[in-house]
Jmol script that loads the backbone (N, CA, C; Angstrom):
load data "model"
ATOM      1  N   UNK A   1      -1.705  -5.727   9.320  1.00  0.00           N
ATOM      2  CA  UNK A   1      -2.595  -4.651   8.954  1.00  0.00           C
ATOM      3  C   UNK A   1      -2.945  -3.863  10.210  1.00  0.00           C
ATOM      4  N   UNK A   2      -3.071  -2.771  10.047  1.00  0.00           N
ATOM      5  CA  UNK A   2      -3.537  -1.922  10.810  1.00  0.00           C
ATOM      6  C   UNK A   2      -4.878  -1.150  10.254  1.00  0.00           C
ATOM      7  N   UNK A   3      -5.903  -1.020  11.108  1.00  0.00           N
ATOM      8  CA  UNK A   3      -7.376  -0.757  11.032  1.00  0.00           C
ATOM      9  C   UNK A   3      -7.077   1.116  11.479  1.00  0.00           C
ATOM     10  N   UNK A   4      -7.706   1.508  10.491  1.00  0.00           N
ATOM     11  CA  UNK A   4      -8.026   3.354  10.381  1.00  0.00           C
ATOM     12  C   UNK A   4      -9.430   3.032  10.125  1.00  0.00           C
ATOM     13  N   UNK A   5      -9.779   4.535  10.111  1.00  0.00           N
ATOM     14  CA  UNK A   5     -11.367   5.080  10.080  1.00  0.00           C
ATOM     15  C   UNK A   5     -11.451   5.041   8.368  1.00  0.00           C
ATOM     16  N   UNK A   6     -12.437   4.301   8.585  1.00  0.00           N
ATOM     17  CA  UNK A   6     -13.723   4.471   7.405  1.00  0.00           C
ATOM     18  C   UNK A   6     -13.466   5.934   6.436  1.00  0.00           C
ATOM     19  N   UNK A   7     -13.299   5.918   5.283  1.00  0.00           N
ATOM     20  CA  UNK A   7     -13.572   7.103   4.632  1.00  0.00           C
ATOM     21  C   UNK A   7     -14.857   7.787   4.908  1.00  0.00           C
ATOM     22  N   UNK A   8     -15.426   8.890   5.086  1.00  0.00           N
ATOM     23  CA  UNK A   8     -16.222   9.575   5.207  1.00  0.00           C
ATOM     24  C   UNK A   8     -17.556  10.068   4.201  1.00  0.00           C
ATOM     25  N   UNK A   9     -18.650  10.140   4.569  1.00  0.00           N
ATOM     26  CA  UNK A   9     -19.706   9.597   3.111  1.00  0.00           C
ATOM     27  C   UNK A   9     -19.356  10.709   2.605  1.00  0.00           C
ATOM     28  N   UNK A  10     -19.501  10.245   0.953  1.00  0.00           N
ATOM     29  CA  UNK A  10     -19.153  11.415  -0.012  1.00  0.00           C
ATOM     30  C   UNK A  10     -18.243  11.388  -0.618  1.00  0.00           C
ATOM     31  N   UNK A  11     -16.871  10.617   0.133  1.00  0.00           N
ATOM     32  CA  UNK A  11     -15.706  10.866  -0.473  1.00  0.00           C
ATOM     33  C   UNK A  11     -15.547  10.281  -1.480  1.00  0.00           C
ATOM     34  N   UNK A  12     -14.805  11.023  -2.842  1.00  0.00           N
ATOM     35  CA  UNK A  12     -14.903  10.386  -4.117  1.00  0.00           C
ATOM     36  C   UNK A  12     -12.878  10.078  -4.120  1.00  0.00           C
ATOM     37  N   UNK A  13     -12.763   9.335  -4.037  1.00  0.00           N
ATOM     38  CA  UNK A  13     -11.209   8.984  -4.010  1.00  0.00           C
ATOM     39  C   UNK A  13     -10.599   9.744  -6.128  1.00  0.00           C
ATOM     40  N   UNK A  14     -11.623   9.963  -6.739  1.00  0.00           N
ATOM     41  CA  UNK A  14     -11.050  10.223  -7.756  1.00  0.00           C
ATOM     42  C   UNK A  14     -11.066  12.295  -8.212  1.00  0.00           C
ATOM     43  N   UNK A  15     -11.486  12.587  -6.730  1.00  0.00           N
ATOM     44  CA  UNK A  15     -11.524  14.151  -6.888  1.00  0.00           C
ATOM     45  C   UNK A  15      -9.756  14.498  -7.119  1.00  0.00           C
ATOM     46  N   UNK A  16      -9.637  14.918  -8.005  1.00  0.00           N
ATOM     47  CA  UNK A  16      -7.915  15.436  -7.901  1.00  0.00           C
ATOM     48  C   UNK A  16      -6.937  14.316  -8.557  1.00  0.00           C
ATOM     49  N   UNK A  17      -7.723  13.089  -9.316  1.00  0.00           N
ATOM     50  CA  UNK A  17      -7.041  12.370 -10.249  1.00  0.00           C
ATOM     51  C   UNK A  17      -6.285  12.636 -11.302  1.00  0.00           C
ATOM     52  N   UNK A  18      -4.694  12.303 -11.482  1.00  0.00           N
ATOM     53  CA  UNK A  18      -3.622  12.673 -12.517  1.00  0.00           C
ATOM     54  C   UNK A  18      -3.633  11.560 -13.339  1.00  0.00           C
ATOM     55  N   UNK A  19      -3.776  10.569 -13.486  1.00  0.00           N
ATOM     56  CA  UNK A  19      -3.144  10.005 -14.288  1.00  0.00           C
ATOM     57  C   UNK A  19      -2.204  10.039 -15.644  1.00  0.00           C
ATOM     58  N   UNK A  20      -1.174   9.660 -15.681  1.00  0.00           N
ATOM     59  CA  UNK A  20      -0.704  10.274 -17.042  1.00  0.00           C
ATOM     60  C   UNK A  20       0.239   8.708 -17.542  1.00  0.00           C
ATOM     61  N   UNK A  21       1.070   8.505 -18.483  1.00  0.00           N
ATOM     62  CA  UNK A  21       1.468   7.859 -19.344  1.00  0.00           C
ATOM     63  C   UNK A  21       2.850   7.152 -17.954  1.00  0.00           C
ATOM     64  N   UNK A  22       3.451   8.483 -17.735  1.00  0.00           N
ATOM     65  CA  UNK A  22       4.487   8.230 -17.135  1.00  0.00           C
ATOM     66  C   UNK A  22       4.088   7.300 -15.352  1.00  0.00           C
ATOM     67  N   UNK A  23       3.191   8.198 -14.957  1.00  0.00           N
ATOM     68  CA  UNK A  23       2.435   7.169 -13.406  1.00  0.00           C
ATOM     69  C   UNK A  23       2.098   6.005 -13.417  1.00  0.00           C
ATOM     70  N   UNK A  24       1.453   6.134 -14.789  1.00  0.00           N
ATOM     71  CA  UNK A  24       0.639   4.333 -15.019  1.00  0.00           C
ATOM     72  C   UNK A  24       1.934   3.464 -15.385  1.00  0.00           C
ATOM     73  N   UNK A  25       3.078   3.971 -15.973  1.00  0.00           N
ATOM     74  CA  UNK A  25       4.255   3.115 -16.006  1.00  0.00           C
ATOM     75  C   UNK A  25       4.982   3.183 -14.840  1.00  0.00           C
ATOM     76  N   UNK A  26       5.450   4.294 -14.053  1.00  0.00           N
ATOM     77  CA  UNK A  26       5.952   3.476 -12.504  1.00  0.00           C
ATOM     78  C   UNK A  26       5.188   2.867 -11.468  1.00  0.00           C
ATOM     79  N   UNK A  27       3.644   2.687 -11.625  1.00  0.00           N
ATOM     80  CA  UNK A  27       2.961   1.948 -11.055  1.00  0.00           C
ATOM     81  C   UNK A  27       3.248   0.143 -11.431  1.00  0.00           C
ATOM     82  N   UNK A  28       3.301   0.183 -13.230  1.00  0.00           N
ATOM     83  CA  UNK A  28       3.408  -1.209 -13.813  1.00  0.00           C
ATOM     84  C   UNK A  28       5.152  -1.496 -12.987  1.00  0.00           C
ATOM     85  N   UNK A  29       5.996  -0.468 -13.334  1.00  0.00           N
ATOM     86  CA  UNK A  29       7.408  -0.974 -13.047  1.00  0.00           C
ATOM     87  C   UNK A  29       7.539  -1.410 -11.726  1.00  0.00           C
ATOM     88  N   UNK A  30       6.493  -0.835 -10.497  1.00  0.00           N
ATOM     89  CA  UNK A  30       6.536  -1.383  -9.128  1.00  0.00           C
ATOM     90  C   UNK A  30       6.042  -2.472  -8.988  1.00  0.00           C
ATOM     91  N   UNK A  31       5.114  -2.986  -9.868  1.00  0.00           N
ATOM     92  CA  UNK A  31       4.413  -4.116  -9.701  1.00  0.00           C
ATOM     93  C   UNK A  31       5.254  -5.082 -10.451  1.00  0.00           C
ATOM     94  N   UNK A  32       6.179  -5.281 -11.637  1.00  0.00           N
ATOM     95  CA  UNK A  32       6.677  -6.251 -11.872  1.00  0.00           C
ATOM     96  C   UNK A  32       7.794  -6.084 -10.834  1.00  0.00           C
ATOM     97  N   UNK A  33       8.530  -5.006 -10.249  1.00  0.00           N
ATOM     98  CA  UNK A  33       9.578  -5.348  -9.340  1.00  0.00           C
ATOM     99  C   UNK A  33       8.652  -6.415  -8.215  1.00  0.00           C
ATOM    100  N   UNK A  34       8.312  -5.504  -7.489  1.00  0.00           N
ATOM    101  CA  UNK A  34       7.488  -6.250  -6.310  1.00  0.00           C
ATOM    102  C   UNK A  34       7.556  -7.866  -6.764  1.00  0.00           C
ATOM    103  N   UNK A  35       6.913  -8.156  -8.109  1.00  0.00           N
ATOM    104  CA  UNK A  35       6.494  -9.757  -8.377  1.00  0.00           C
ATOM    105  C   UNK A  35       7.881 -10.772  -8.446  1.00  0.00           C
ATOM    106  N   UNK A  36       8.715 -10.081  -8.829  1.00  0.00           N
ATOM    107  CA  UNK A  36      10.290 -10.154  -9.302  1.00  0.00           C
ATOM    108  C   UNK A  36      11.175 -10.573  -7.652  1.00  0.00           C
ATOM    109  N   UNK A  37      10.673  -9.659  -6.946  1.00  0.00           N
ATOM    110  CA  UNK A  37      11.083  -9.808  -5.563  1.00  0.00           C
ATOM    111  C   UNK A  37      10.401 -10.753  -4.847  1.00  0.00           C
ATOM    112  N   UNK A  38       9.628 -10.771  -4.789  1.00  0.00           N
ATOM    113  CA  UNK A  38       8.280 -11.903  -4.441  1.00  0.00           C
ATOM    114  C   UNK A  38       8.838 -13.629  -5.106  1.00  0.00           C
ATOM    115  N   UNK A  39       9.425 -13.258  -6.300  1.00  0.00           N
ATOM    116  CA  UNK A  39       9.896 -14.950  -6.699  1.00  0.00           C
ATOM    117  C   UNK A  39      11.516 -14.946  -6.043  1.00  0.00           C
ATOM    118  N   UNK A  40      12.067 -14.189  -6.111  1.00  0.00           N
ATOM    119  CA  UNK A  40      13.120 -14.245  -5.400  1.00  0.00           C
ATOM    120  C   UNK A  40      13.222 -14.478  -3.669  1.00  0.00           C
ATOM    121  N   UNK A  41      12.241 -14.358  -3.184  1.00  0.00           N
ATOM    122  CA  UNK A  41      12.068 -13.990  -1.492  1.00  0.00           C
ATOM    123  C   UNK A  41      12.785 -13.416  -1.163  1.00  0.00           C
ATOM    124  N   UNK A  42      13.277 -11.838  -1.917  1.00  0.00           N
ATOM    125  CA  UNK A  42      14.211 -10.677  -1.507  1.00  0.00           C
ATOM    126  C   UNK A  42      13.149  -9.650  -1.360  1.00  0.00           C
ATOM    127  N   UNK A  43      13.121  -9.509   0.845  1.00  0.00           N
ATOM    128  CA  UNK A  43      12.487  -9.024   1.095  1.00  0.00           C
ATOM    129  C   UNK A  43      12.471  -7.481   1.381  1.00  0.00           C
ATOM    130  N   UNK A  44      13.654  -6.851   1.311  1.00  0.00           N
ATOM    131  CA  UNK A  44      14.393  -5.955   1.246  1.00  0.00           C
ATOM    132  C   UNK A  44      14.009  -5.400  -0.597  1.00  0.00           C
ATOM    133  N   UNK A  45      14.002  -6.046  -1.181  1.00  0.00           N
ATOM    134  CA  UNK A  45      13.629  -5.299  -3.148  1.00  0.00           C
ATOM    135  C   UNK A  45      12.415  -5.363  -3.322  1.00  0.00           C
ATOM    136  N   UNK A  46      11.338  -6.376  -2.528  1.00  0.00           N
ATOM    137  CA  UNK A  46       9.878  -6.278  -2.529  1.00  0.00           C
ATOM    138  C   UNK A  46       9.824  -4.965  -1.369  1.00  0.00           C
ATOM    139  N   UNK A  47      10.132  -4.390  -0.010  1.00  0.00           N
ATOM    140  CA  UNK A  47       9.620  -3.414   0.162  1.00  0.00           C
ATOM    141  C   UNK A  47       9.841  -2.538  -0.603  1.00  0.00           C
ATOM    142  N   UNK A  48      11.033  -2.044  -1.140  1.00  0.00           N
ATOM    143  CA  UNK A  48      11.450  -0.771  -1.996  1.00  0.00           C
ATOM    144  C   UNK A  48       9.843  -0.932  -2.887  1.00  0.00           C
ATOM    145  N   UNK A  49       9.682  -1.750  -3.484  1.00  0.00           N
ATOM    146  CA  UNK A  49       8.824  -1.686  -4.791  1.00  0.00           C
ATOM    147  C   UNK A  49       7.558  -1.687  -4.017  1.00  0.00           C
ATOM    148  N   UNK A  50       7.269  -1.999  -3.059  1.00  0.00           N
ATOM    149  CA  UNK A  50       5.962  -1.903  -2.588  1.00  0.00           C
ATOM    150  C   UNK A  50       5.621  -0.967  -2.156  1.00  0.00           C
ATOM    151  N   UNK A  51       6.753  -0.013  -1.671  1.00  0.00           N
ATOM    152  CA  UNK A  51       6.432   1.063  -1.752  1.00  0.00           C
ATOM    153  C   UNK A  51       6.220   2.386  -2.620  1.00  0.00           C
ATOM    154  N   UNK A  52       6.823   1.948  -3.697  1.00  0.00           N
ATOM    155  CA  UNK A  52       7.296   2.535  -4.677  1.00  0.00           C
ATOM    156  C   UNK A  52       5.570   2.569  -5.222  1.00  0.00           C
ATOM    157  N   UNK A  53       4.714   1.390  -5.310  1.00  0.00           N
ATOM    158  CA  UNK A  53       3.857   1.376  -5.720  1.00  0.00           C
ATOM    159  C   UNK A  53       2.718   1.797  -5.015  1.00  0.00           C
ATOM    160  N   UNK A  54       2.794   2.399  -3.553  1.00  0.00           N
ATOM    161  CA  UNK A  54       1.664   3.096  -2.943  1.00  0.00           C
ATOM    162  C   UNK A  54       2.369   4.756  -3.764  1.00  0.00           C
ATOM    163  N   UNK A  55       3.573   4.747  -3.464  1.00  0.00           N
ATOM    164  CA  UNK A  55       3.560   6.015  -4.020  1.00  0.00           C
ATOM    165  C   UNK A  55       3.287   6.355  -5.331  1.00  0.00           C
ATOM    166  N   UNK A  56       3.604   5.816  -6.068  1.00  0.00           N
ATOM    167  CA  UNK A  56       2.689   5.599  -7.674  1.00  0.00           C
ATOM    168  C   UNK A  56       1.380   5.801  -7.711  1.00  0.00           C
ATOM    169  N   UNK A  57       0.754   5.228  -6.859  1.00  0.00           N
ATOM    170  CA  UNK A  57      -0.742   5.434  -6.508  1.00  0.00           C
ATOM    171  C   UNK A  57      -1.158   6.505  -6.296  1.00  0.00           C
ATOM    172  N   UNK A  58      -0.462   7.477  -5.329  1.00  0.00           N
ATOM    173  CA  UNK A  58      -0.696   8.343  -4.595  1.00  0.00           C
ATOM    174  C   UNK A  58      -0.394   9.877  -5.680  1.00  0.00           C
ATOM    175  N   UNK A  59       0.663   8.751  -6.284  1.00  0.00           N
ATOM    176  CA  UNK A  59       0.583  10.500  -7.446  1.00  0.00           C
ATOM    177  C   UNK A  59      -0.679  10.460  -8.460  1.00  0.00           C
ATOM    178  N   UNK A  60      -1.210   9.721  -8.467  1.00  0.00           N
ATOM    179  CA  UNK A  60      -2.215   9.482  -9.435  1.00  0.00           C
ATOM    180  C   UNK A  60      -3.471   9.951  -8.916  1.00  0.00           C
ATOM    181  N   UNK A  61      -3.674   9.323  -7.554  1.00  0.00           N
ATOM    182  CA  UNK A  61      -4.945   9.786  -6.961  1.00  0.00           C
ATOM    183  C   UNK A  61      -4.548  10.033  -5.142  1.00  0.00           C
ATOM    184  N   UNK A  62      -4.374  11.540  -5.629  1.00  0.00           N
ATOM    185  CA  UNK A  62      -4.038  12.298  -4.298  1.00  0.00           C
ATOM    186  C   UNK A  62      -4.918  12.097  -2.951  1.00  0.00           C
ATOM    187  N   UNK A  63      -6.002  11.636  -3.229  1.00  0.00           N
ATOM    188  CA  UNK A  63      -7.253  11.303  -2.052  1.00  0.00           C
ATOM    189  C   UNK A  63      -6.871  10.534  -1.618  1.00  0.00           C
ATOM    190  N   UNK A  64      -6.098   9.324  -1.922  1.00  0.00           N
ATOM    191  CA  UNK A  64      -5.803   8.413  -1.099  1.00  0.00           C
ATOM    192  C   UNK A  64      -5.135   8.501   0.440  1.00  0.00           C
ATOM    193  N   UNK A  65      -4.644   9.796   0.388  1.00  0.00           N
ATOM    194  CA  UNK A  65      -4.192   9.716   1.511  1.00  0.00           C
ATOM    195  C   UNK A  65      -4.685  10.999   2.691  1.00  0.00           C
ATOM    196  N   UNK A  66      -5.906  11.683   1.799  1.00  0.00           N
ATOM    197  CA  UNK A  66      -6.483  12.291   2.342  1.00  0.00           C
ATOM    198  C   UNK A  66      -7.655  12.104   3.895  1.00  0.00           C
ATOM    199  N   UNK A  67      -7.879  12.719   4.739  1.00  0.00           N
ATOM    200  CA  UNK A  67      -8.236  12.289   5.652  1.00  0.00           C
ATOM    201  C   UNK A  67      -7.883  11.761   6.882  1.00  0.00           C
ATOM    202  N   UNK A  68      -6.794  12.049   7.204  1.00  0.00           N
ATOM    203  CA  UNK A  68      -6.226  11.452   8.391  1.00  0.00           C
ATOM    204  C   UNK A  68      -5.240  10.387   8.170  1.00  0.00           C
ATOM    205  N   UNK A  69      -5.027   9.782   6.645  1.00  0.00           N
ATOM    206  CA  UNK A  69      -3.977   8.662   6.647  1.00  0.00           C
ATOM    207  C   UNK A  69      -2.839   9.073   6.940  1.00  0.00           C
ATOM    208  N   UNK A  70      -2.016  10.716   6.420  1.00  0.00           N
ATOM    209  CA  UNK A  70      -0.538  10.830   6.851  1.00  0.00           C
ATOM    210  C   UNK A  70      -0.461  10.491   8.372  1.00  0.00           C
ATOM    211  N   UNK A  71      -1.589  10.820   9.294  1.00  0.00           N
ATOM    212  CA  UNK A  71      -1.008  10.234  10.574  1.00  0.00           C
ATOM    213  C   UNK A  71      -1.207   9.140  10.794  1.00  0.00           C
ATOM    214  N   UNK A  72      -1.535   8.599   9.961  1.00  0.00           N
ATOM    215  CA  UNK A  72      -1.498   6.363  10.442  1.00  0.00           C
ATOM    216  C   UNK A  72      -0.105   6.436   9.893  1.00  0.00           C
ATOM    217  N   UNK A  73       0.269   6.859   9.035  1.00  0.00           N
ATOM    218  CA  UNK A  73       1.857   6.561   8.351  1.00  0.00           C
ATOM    219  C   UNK A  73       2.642   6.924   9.211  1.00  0.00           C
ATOM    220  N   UNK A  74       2.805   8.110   9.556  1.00  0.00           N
ATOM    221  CA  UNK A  74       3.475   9.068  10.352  1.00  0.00           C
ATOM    222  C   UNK A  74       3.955   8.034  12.280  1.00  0.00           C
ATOM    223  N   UNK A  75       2.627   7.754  12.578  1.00  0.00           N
ATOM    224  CA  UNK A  75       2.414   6.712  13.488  1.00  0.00           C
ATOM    225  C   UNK A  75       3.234   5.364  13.076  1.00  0.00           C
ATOM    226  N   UNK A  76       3.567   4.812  12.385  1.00  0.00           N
ATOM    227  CA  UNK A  76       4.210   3.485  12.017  1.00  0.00           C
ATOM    228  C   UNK A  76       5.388   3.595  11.027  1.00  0.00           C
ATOM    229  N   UNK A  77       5.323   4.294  10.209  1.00  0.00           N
ATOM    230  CA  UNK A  77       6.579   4.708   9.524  1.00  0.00           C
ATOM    231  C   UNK A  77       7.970   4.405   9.876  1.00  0.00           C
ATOM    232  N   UNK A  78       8.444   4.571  10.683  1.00  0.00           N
ATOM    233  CA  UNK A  78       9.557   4.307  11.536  1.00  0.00           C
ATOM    234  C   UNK A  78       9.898   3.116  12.176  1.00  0.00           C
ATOM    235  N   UNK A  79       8.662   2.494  12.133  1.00  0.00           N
ATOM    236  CA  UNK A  79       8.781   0.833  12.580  1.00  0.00           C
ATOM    237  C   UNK A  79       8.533  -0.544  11.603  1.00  0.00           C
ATOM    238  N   UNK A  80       7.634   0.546  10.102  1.00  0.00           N
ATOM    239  CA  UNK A  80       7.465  -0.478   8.676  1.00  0.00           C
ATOM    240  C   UNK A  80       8.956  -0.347   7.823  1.00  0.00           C
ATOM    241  N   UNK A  81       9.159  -1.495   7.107  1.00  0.00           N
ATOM    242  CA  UNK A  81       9.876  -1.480   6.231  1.00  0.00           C
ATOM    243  C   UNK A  81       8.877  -0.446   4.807  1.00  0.00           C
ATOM    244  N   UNK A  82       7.724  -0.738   4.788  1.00  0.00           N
ATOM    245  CA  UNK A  82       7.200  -0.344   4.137  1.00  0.00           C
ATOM    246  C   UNK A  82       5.597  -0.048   4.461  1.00  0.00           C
ATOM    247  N   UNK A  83       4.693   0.226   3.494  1.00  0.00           N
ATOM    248  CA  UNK A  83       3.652   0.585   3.634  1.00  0.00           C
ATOM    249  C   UNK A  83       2.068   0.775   2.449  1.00  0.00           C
ATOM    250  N   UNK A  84       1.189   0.550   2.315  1.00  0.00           N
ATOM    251  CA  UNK A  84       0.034   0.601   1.155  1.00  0.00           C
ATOM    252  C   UNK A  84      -0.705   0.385   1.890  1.00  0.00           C
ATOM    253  N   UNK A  85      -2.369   0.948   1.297  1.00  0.00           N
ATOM    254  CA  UNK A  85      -3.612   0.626   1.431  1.00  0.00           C
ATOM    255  C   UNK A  85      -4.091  -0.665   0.699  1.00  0.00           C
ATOM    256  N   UNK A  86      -4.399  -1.155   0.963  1.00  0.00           N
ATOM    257  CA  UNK A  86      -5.573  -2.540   0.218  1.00  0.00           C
ATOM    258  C   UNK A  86      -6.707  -1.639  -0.374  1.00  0.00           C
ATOM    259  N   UNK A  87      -7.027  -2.251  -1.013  1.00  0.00           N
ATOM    260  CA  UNK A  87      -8.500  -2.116  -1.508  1.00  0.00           C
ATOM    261  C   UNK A  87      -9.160  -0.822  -2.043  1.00  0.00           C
ATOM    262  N   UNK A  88     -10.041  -0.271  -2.371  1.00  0.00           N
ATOM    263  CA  UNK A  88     -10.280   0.440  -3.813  1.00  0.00           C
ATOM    264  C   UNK A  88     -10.267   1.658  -3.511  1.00  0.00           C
ATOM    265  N   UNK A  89      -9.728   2.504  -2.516  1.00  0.00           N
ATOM    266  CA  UNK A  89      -9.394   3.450  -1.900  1.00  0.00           C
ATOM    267  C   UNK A  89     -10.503   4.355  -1.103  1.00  0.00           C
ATOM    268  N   UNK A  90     -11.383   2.974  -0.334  1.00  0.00           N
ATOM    269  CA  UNK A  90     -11.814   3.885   0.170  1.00  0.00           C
ATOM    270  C   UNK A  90     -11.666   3.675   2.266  1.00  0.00           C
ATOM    271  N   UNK A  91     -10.717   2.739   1.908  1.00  0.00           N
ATOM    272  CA  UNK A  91      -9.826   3.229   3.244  1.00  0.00           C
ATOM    273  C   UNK A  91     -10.280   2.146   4.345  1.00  0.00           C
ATOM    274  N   UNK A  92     -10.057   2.331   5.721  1.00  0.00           N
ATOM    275  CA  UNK A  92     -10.300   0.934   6.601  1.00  0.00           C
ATOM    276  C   UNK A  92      -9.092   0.537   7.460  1.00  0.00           C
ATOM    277  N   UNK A  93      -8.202   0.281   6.311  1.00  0.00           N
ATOM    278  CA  UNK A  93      -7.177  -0.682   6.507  1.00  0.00           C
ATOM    279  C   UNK A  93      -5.714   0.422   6.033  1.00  0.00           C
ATOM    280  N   UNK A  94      -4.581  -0.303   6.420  1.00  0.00           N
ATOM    281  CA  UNK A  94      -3.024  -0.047   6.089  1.00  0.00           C
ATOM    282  C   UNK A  94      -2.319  -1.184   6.347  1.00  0.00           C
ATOM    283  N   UNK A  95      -1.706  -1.901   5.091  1.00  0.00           N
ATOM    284  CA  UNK A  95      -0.614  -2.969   5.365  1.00  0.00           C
ATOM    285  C   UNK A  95       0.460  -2.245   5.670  1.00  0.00           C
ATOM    286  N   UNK A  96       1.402  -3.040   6.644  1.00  0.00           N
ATOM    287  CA  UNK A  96       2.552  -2.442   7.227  1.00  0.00           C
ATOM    288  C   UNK A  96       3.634  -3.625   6.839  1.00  0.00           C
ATOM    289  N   UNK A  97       4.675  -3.199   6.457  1.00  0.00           N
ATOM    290  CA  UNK A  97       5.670  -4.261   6.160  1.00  0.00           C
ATOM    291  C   UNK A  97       6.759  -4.418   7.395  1.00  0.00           C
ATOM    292  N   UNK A  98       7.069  -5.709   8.446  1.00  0.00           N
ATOM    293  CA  UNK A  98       7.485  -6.070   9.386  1.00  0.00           C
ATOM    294  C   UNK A  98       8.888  -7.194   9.122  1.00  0.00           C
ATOM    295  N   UNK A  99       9.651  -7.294   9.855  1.00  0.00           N
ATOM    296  CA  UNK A  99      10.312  -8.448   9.850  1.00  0.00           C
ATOM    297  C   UNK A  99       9.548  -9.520  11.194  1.00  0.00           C
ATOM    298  N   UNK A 100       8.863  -8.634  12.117  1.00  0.00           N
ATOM    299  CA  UNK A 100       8.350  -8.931  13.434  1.00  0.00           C
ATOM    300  C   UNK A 100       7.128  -8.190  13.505  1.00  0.00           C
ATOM    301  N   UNK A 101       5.941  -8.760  13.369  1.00  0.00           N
ATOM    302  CA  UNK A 101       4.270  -8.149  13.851  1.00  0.00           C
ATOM    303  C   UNK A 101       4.502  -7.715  15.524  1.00  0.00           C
ATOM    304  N   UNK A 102       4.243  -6.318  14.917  1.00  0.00           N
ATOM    305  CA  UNK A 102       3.891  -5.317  16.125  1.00  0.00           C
ATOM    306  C   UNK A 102       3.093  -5.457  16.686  1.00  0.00           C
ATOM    307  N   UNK A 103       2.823  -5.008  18.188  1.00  0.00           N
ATOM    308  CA  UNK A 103       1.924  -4.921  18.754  1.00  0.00           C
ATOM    309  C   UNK A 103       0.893  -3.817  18.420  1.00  0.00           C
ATOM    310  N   UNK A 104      -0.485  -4.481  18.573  1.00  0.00           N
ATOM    311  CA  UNK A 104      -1.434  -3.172  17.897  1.00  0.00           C
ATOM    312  C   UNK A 104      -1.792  -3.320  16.307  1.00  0.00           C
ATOM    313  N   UNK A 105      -1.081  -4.358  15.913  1.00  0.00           N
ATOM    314  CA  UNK A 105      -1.432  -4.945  14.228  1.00  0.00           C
ATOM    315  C   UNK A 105      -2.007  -6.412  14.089  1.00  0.00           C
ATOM    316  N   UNK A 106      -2.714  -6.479  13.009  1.00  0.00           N
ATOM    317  CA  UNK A 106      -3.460  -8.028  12.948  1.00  0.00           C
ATOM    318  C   UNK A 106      -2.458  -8.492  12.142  1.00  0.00           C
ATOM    319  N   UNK A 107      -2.296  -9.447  12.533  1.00  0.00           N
ATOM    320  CA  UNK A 107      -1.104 -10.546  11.086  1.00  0.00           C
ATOM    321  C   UNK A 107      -2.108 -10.857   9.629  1.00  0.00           C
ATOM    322  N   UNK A 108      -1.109 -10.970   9.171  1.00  0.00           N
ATOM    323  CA  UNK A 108      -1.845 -11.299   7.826  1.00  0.00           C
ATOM    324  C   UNK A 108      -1.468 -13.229   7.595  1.00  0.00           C
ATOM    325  N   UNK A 109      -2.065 -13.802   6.942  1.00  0.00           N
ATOM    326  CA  UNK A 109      -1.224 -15.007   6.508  1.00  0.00           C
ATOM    327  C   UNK A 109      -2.092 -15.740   4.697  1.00  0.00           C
ATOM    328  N   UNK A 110      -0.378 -15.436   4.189  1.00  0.00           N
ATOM    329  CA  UNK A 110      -1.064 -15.598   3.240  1.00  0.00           C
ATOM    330  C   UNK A 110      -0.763 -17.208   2.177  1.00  0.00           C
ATOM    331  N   UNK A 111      -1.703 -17.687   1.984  1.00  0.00           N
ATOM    332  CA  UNK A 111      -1.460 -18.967   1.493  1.00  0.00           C
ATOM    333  C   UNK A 111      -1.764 -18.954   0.344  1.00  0.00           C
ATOM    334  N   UNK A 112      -1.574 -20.172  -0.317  1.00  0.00           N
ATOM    335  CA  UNK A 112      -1.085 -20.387  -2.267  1.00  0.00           C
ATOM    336  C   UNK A 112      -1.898 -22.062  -2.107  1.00  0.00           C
ATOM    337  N   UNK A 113      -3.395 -21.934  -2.717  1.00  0.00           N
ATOM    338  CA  UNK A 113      -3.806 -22.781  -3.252  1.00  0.00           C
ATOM    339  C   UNK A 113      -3.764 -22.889  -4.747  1.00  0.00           C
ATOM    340  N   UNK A 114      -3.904 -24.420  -4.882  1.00  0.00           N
ATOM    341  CA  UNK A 114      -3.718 -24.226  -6.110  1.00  0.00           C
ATOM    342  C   UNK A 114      -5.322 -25.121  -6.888  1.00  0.00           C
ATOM    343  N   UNK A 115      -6.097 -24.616  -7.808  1.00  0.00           N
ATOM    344  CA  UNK A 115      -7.283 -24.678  -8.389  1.00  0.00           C
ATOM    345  C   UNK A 115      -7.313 -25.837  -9.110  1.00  0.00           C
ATOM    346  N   UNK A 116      -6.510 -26.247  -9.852  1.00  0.00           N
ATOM    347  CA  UNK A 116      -6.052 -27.088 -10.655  1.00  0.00           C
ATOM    348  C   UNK A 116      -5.722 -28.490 -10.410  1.00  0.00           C
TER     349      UNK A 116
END
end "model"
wireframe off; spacefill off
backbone 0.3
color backbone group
């Protein structure tokens, strides 16, 4: 992850919201790829879809990337396999997809408990 600036007070991430029939289905189709790739550990078909699914996002709710994010992308782009925001869009953060954690990024690590 890489740390950006705080959204700015006021900002309503849903000013300029599309949603339509067709977005909310290539959002679902990125997310079962992604999950699909994810059981496979084909890490190469989980970025395509992970990205596929910020951009899904992004057609839906154009704010997301309002504010200064094209240059966090713009800045790492070339060195992620891929790229998304976490969390409810109001900004902070950018996951970056790596074969090798860059310098200047926090690692992530993610573990599988099980409740049961």
């Amino acid at each position: 992850m890489i740390k950006m600036k705080p959204r700015p007070a006021g900002f309503n991430l849903l000013d300029g919201c599309d949603i339509t029939e067709p977005k909310v289905k290539a959002l679902a189709t990125a997310a079962t790829g992604a999950w699909d790739a994810i059981l496979k550990m084909d890490l190469h078909a989980f970025s395509r879809f992970f990205q596929a699914s910020f951009e899904a996002q992004v057609s839906m709710f154009p704010q997301m990337i309002a504010n200064g994010v094209p240059a966090y992308i713009d800045q790492w782009k070339d060195k992620a396999l891929a790229w998304k925001m976490p969390g409810a869009g109001v900004g902070g953060y950018q996951v970056l997809e790596y074969y090798k954690i860059p310098e200047g990024t926090m690692p992530i690590k993610i573990r599988r408990k099980h409740w049961m």
